[in-house]
DRENTOR-226012 format. One record per residue (C-alpha): residue in three letters; x, y, z. Coordinates in steps of 0.5 Angstrom, whole numbers, padded with zeros to 4 digits, always signed. Layout:
# DRENTOR-226012
ALAXYZ ...
***
This chain:
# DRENTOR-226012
UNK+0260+0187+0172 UNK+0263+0180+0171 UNK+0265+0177+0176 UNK+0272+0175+0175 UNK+0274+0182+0173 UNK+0272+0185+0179 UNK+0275+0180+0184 UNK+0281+0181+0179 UNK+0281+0188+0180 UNK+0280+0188+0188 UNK+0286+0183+0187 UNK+0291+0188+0185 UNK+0288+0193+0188 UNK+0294+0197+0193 UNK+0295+0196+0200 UNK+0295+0202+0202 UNK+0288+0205+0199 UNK+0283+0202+0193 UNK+0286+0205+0186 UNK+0286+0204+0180 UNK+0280+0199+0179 UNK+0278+0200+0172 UNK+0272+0195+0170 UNK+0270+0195+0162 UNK+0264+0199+0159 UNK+0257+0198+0162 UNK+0259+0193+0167 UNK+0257+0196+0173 UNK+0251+0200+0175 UNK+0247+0202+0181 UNK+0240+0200+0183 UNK+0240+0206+0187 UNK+0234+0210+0184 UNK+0229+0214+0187 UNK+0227+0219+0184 UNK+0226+0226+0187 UNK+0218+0226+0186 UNK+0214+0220+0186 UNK+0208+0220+0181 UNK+0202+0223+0183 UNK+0199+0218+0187 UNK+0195+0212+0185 UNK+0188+0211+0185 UNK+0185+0207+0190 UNK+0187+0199+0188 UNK+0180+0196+0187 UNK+0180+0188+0191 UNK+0174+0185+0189 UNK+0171+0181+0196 UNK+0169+0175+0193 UNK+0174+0170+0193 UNK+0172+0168+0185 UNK+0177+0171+0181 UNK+0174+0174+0175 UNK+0176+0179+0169 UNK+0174+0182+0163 UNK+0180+0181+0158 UNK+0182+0188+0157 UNK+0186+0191+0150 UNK+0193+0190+0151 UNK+0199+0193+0148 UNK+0202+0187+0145 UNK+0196+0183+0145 UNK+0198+0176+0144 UNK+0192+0173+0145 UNK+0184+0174+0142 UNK+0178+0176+0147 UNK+0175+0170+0146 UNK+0181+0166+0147 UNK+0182+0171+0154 UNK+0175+0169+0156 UNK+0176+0162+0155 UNK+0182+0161+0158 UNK+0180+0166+0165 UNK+0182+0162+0172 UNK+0178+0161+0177 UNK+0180+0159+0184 UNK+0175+0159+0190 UNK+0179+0160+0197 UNK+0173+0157+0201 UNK+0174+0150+0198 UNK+0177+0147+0203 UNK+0177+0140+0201 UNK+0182+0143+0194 UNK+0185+0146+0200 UNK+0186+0141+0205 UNK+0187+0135+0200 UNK+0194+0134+0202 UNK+0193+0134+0210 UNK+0191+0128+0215 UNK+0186+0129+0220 UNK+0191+0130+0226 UNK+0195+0135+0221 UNK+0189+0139+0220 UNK+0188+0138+0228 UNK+0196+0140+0229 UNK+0194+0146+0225 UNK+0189+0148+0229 UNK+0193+0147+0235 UNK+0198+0151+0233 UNK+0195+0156+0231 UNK+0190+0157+0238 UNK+0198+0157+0242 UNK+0199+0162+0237 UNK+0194+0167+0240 UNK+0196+0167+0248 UNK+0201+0173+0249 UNK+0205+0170+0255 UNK+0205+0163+0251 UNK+0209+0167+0245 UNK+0212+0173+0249 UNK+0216+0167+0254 UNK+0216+0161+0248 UNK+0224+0161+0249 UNK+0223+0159+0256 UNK+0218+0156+0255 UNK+0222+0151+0250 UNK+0228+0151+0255 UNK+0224+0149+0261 UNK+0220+0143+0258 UNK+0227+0141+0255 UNK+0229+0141+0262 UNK+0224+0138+0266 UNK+0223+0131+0261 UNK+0230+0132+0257 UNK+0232+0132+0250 UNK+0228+0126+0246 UNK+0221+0128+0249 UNK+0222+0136+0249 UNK+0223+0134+0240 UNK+0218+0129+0240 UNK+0213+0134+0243 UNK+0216+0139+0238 UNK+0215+0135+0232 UNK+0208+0134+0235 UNK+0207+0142+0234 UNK+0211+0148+0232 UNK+0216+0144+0229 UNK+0212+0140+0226 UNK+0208+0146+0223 UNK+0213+0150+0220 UNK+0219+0145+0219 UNK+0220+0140+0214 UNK+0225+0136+0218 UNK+0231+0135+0221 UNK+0237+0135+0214 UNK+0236+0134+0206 UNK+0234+0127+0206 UNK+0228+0127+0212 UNK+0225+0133+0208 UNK+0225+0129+0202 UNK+0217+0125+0204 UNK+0214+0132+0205 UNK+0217+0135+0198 UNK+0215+0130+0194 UNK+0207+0130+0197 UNK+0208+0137+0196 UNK+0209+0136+0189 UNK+0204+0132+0188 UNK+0198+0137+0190 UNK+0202+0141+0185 UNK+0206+0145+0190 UNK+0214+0146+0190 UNK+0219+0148+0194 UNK+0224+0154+0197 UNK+0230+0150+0201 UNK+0232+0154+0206 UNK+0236+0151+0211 UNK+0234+0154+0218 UNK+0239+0153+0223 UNK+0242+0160+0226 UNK+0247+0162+0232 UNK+0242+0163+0239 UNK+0247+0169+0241 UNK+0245+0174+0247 UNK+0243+0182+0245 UNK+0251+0183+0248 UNK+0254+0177+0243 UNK+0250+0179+0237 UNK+0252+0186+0238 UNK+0259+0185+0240 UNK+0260+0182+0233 UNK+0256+0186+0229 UNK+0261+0192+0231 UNK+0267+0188+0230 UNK+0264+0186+0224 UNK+0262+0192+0221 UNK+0268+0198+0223 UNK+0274+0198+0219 UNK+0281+0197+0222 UNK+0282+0206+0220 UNK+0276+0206+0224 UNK+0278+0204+0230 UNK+0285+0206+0230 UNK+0282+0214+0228 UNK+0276+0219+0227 UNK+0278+0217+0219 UNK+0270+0215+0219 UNK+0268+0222+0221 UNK+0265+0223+0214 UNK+0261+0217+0212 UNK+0254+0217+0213 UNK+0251+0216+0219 UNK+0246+0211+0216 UNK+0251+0206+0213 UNK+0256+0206+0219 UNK+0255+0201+0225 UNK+0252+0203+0231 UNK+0252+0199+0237 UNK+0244+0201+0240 UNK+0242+0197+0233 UNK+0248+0192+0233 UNK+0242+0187+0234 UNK+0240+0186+0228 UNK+0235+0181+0231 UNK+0231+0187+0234 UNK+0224+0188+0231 UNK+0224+0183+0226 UNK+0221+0176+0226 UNK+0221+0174+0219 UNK+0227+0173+0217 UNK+0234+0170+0220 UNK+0240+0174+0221 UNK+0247+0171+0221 UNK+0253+0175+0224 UNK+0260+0176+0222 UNK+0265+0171+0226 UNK+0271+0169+0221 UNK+0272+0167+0214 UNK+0272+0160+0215 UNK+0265+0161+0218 UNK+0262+0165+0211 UNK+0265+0158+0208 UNK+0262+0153+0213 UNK+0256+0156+0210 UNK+0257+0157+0203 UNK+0258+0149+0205 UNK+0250+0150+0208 UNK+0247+0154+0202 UNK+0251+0149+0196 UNK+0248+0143+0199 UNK+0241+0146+0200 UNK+0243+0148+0192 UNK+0244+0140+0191 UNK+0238+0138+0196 UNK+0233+0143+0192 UNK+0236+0140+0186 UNK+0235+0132+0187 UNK+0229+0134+0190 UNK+0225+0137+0183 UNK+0226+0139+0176 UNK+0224+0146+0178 UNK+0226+0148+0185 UNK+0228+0155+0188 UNK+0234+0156+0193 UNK+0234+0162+0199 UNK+0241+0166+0200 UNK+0243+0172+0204 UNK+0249+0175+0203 UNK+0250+0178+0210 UNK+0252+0170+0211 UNK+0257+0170+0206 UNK+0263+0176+0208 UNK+0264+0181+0213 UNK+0258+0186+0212 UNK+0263+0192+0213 UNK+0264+0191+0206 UNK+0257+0192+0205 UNK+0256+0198+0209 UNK+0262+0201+0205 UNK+0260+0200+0198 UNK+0252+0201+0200 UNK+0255+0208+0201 UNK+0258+0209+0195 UNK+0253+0208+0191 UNK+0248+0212+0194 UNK+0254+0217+0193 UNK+0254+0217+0186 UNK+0247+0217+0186 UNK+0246+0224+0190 UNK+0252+0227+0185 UNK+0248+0225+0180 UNK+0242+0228+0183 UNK+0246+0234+0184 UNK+0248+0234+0177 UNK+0240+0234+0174 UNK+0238+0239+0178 UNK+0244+0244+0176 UNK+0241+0242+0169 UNK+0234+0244+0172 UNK+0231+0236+0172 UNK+0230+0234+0180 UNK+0222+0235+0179 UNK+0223+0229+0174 UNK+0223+0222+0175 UNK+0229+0219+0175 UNK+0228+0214+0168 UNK+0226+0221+0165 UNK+0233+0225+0168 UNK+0237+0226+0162 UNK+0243+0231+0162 UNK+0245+0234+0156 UNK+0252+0232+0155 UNK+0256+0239+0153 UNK+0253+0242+0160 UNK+0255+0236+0164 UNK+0262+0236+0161 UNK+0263+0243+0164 UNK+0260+0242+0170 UNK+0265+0236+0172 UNK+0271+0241+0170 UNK+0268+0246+0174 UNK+0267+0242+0180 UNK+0274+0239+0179 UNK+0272+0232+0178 UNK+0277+0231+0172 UNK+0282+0235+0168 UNK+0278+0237+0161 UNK+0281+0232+0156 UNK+0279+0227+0162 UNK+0273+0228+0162 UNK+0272+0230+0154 UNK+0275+0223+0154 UNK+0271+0219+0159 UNK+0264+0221+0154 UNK+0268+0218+0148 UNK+0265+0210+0149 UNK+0262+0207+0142 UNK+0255+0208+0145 UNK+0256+0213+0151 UNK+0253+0220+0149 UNK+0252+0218+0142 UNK+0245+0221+0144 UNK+0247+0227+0146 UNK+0244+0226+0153 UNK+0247+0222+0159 UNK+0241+0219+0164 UNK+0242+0215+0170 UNK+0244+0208+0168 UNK+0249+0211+0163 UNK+0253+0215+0169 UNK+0254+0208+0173 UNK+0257+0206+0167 UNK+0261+0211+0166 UNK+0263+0212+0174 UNK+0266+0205+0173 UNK+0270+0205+0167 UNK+0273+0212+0168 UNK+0281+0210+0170 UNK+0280+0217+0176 UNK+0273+0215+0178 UNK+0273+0208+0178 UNK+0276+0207+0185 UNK+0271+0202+0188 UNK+0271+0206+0194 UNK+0272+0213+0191 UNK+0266+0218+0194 UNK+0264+0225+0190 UNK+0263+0230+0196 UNK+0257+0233+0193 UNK+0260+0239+0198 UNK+0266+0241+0194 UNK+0265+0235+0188 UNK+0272+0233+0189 UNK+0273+0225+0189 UNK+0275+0223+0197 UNK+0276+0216+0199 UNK+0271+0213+0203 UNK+0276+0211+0208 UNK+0285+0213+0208 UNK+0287+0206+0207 UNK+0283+0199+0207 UNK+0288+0194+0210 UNK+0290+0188+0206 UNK+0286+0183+0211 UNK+0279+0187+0209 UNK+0281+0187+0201 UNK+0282+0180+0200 UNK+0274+0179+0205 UNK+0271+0184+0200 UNK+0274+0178+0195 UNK+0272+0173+0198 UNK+0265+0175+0198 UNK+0265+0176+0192 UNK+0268+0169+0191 UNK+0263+0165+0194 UNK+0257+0169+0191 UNK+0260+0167+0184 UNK+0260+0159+0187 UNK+0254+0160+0189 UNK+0250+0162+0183 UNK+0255+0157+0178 UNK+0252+0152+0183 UNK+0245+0153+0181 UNK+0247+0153+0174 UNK+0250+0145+0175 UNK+0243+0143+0179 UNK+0239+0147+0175 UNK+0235+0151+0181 UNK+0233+0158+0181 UNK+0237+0162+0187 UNK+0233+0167+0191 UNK+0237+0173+0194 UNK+0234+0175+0200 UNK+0233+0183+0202 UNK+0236+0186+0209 UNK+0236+0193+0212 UNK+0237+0198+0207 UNK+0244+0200+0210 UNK+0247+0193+0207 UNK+0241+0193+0201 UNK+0244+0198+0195 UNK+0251+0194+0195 UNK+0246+0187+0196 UNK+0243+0189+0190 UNK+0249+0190+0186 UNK+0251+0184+0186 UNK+0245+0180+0185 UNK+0244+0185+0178 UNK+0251+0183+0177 UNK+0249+0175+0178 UNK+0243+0176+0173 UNK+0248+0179+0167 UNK+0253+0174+0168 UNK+0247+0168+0169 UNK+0241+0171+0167 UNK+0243+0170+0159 UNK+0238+0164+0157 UNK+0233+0165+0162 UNK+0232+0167+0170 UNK+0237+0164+0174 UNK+0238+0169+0179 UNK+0232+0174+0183 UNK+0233+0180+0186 UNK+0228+0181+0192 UNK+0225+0187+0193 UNK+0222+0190+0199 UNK+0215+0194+0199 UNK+0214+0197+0204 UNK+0221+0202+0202 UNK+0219+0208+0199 UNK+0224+0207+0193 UNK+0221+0200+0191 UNK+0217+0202+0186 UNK+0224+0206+0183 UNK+0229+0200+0184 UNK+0224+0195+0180 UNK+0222+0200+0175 UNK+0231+0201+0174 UNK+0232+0194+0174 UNK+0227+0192+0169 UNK+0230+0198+0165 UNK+0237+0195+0166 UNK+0235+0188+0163 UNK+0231+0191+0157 UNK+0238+0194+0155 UNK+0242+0189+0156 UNK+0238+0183+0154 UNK+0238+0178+0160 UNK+0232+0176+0163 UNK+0229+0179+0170 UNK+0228+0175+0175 UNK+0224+0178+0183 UNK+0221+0176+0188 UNK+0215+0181+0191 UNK+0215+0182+0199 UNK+0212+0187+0203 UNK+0218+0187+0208 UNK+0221+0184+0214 UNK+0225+0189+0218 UNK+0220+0195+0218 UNK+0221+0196+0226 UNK+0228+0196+0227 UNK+0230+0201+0220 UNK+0224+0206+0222 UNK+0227+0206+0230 UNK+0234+0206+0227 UNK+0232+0212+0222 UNK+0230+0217+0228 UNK+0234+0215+0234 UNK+0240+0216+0228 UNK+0237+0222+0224 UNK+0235+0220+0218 UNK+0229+0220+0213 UNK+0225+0214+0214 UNK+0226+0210+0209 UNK+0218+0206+0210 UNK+0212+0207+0207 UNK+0208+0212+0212 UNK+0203+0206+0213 UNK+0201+0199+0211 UNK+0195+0201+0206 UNK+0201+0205+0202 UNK+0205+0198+0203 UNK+0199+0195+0200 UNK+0199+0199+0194 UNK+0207+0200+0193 UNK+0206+0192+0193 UNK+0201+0193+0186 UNK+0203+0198+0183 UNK+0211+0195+0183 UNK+0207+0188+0181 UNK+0203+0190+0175 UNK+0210+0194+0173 UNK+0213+0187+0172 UNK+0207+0183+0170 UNK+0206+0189+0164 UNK+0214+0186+0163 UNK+0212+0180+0163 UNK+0206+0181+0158 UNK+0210+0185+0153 UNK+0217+0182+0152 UNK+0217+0175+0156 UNK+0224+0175+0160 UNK+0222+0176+0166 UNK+0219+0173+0172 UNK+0216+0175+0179 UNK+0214+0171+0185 UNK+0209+0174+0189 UNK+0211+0171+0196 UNK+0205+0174+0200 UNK+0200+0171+0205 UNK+0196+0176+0203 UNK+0190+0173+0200 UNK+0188+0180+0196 UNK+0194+0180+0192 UNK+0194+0174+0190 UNK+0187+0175+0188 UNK+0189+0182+0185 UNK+0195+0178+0181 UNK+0190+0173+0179 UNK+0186+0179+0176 UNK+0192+0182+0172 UNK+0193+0176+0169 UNK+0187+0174+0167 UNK+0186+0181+0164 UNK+0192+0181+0160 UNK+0192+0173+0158 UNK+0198+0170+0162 UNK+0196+0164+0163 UNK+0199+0160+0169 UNK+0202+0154+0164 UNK+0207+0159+0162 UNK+0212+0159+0168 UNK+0212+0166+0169 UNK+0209+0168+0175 UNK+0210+0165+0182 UNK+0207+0165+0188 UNK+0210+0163+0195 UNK+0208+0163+0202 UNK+0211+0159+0208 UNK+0211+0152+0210 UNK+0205+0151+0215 UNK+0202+0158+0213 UNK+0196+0160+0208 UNK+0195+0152+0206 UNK+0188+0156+0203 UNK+0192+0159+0199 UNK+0198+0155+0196 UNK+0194+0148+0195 UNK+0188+0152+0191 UNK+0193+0155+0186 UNK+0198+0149+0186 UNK+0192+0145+0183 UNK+0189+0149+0178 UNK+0196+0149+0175 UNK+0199+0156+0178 UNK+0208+0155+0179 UNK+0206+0156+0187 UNK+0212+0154+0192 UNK+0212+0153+0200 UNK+0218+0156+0203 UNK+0221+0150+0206 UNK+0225+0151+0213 UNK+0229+0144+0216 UNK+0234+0143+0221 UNK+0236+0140+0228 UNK+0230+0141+0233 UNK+0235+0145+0238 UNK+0238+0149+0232 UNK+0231+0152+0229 UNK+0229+0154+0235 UNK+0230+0161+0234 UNK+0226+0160+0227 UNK+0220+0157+0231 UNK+0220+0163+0236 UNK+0219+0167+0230 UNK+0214+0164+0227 UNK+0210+0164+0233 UNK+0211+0171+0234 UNK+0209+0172+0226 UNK+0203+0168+0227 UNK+0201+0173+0233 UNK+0202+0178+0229 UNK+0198+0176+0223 UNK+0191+0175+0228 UNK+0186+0177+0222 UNK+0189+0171+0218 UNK+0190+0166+0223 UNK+0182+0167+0225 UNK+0180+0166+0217 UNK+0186+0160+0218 UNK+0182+0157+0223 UNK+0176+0158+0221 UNK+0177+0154+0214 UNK+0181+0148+0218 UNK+0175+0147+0223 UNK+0170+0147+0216 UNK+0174+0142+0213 UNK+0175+0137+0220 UNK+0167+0138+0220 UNK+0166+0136+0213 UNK+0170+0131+0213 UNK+0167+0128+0220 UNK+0159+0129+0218 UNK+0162+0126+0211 UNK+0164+0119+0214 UNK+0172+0121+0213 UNK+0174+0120+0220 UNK+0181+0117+0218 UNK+0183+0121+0213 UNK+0189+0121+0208 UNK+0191+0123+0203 UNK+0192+0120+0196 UNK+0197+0121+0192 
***
């Protein structure tokens, strides 16, 4: 979907209702694929224990290198060598770590931080309470205060071979009665509030106040409410100008977005909705054509039956719907399958109302509400401005742009419009990437989907892998609402989520060369596993495919082992005004507590090197670069 054809279309769209949007062939397709059956389960992953990564080279369908060449090229990295881990940190960075991380094992430290900080703010005022911080949780896991003070810590990170995702960390410290006072204002349409003209929207992509705090139950991820439009404008203003600094910064930098800050989240709740309503249609369809048991890439309706069955349902007139199938490639096979119908919904004149939604009932079209005010049309566009501004920004300073994944309830429309970013911006090579969360019971079929999408349409795919933040907060949403929990049952099934999604785009990577993935993980076994399949399929860490990402003061054993043997490797780098990022820091001090296997090997390895460096006569260390 081109930008400026679907930001004209909601233009002209009438006041009264969103009619006749018509968007040209192929242009609009959904990322809503799961399929009814997943495959049969996948054998147990085996991870090898030794931290030497080691593989036999394997034969490849599009082989591209010998076996020879294979076994002389295999990469070995060994996550106990302290010294390659640590090359980059000062003896008091090492015992700031150290500290840091010991803080972050006492419950009542880290249940209380928040008072804790406001406390000690009181008691020695401003300039001592920052510098305590800098001395500690804010110098662990934040760069600095603005775009220039962060440039020192860039830069030595570069040349440990370590790059940067910019992301400016500064978020509104609102009360649970604030936070959900917003949402709610935010997410309900003016027909809602007026009427019962919601009553038949799904439960799940409705706003619901006992949720409205979307901060509740997760601590990896910032979240932004809704307060006007010129709020979403002050920080498109913030993301462009973490875009410039990301670009002044290096030559091949990332920047992070998150759509929730850019435009009022009931347009994203509203569209999720129809999509996942076209979706259902189109699974009502294939079981009418006896296809559900089929994965979703395998369903195929047969065009003659699907044509009938719309006239019976009442969709459109018989020439309508004779016509609608008469495209130059549409139907040419005979048979229709899912990426052919999301076209085909948004280029037919009747069915191509943006916010039109089949009742899979009555399979009549009905609008998902009686009538949108012309406030709420022209928020819709505008936040589809500001992405387009976002993404064109990247493009002039050369950054790539991560769109970061939210609640399922706002993913489906987030989705779309980073798929419609990527044809327009993903033509030459991978600008814009999608994220996909692991821990959903879909991931593996959205990846699978999308890839498919990039491969007819010939653009580059670009994602980043994380196993997810929100776990908490959507599986309590899914019961006390009443629907099905969209989270993986536990986290072994997570894990090997993660891998089979991961091996899906390495093996596209291997094959066609036009796309990319980022393994942003702390978890050194899928580290050591992308290794692996990388070795095995002889992807060579100098072509600039394969990432990998971890936070900013987290898992130094892993990212600076990888930056040095060569691997694209990336630190996600939070900065902001102390005050302002404490939300983030109070975050970061949960998700260490949370992680305590990793941080008990974290200080295992920091103690190792401080001790070798001491029996070693290094005393005073710093670093060299």
């Amino acid at each position: 979907m081109s930008y400026t054809k679907f930001v004209a279309a909601l233009v002209r769209a009438n006041a009264g209702n969103i009619k006749n949007i018509r968007i040209s062939p192929g242009r609009c397709r959904s990322t809503v694929a799961t399929p009814k059956n997943q495959e049969e389960k996948d054998q147990q992953i085996d991870i090898p224990s030794s931290s030497v990564v080691e593989a036999a080279p394997v034969e490849l369908i599009r082989q591209t290198k010998s076996v020879k060449d294979m076994q002389l090229n295999t990469i070995h990295i060994d996550f106990e060598n302290t010294e390659e881990a640590y090359k980059s940190k000062g003896n008091i960075e090492l015992l700031r770590s150290l500290l840091v991380f010991k803080l972050c094992t006492i419950d009542i430290l880290v249940e209380k931080n928040k008072e804790l900080m406001d406390l000690t703010k009181k008691l020695f005022g401003q300039w001592i309470f920052e510098k305590m911080m800098k001395m500690t949780f804010y110098g662990q896991f934040v760069a600095g205060e603005d775009h220039n003070s962060i440039k020192p810590l860039i830069r030595k990170n570069q040349a440990f071979g370590v790059g940067a995702v910019l992301d400016y960390s500064v978020e509104e410290d609102l009360t649970q009665e604030e936070a959900e006072k917003k949402e709610m204002d935010s997410c309900v349409s003016e027909a809602e509030k007026e009427s019962q003209a919601g009553e038949h929207r799904e439960k799940k992509y409705k706003a619901h106040r006992q949720f409205g705090d979307r901060r509740g139950g997760v601590i990896s991820a910032r979240t932004y409410f809704y307060a006007d439009e010129s709020k979403c404008d002050t920080q498109m203003e913030t993301f462009i100008n973490c875009i410039k600094a990301s670009g002044g910064a290096s030559a091949d930098g990332f920047s992070a977005i998150k759509m929730t800050a850019l435009g009022r989240p009931q347009f994203l709740l509203q569209f999720s909705e129809v999509l996942v309503k076209w979706r259902q249609f189109f699974n009502l369809l294939a079981a009418q054509q006896g296809q559900s048991e089929m994965m979703v890439l395998e369903q195929k309706l047969e065009l003659e039956h699907l044509k009938e069955s719309l006239t019976k349902l009442g969709v459109g007139a018989k020439d309508d719907v004779e016509n609608w199938f008469t495209g130059e490639k549409l139907g040419l096979s005979g048979t229709i399958d899912l990426l052919d119908w999301n076209s085909l919904i948004n280029d037919t004149t009747t069915i191509a109302n943006l916010l039109m939604v089949p009742n899979i009932k009555t399979g009549q079209l009905e609008p998902l509400l009686k009538k949108f005010t012309t406030e709420e049309e022209k928020q819709m566009k505008r936040m589809l401005q500001r992405v387009d501004i976002l993404a064109k920004h990247a493009i002039e300073n050369g950054v790539r742009l991560m769109v970061d994944a939210e609640q399922t309830y706002f993913q489906p429309a987030i989705s779309r419009l980073t798929l419609e970013m990527q044809r327009i911006f993903n033509r030459e090579k991978p600008i814009i990437f999608n994220t996909y969360q692991c821990y959903l019971k879909e991931a593996y079929s959205n990846v699978t989907m999308d890839i498919e999408l990039s491969r007819r349409e010939g653009w580059y795919f670009g994602a980043k892998l994380v196993r997810g933040a929100y776990m908490y907060q959507e599986r309590d949403r899914a019961k006390e609402i009443g629907y099905e929990d969209p989270i993986n049952p536990d986290y072994e099934a997570t894990n090997m989520m993660y891998h089979r999604c991961l091996e899906y785009v390495l093996e596209e990577i291997n094959q066609s060369r036009k796309a990319n993935v980022m393994v942003a993980s702390h978890n050194e076994d899928t580290v050591k596993y992308t290794l692996k399949m990388m070795n095995e399929m002889g992807l060579s860490p100098n072509e600039n495919q394969v990432y990998f990402g971890q936070l900013l003061g987290m898992c130094d054993q892993i990212s600076f082992p990888l930056g040095q043997a060569g691997f694209p490797v990336y630190k996600y780098v939070p900065y902001g005004p102390v005050n302002e990022v404490i939300p983030y820091l109070s975050r970061r001090a949960q998700e260490n507590r949370g992680f305590t296997k990793g941080t008990q090997r974290e200080r295992r390895l920091l103690w190792k090197e401080l001790k070798r460096r001491v029996l070693g006569g290094q005393i005073v260390y710093r670093p060299v670069y």
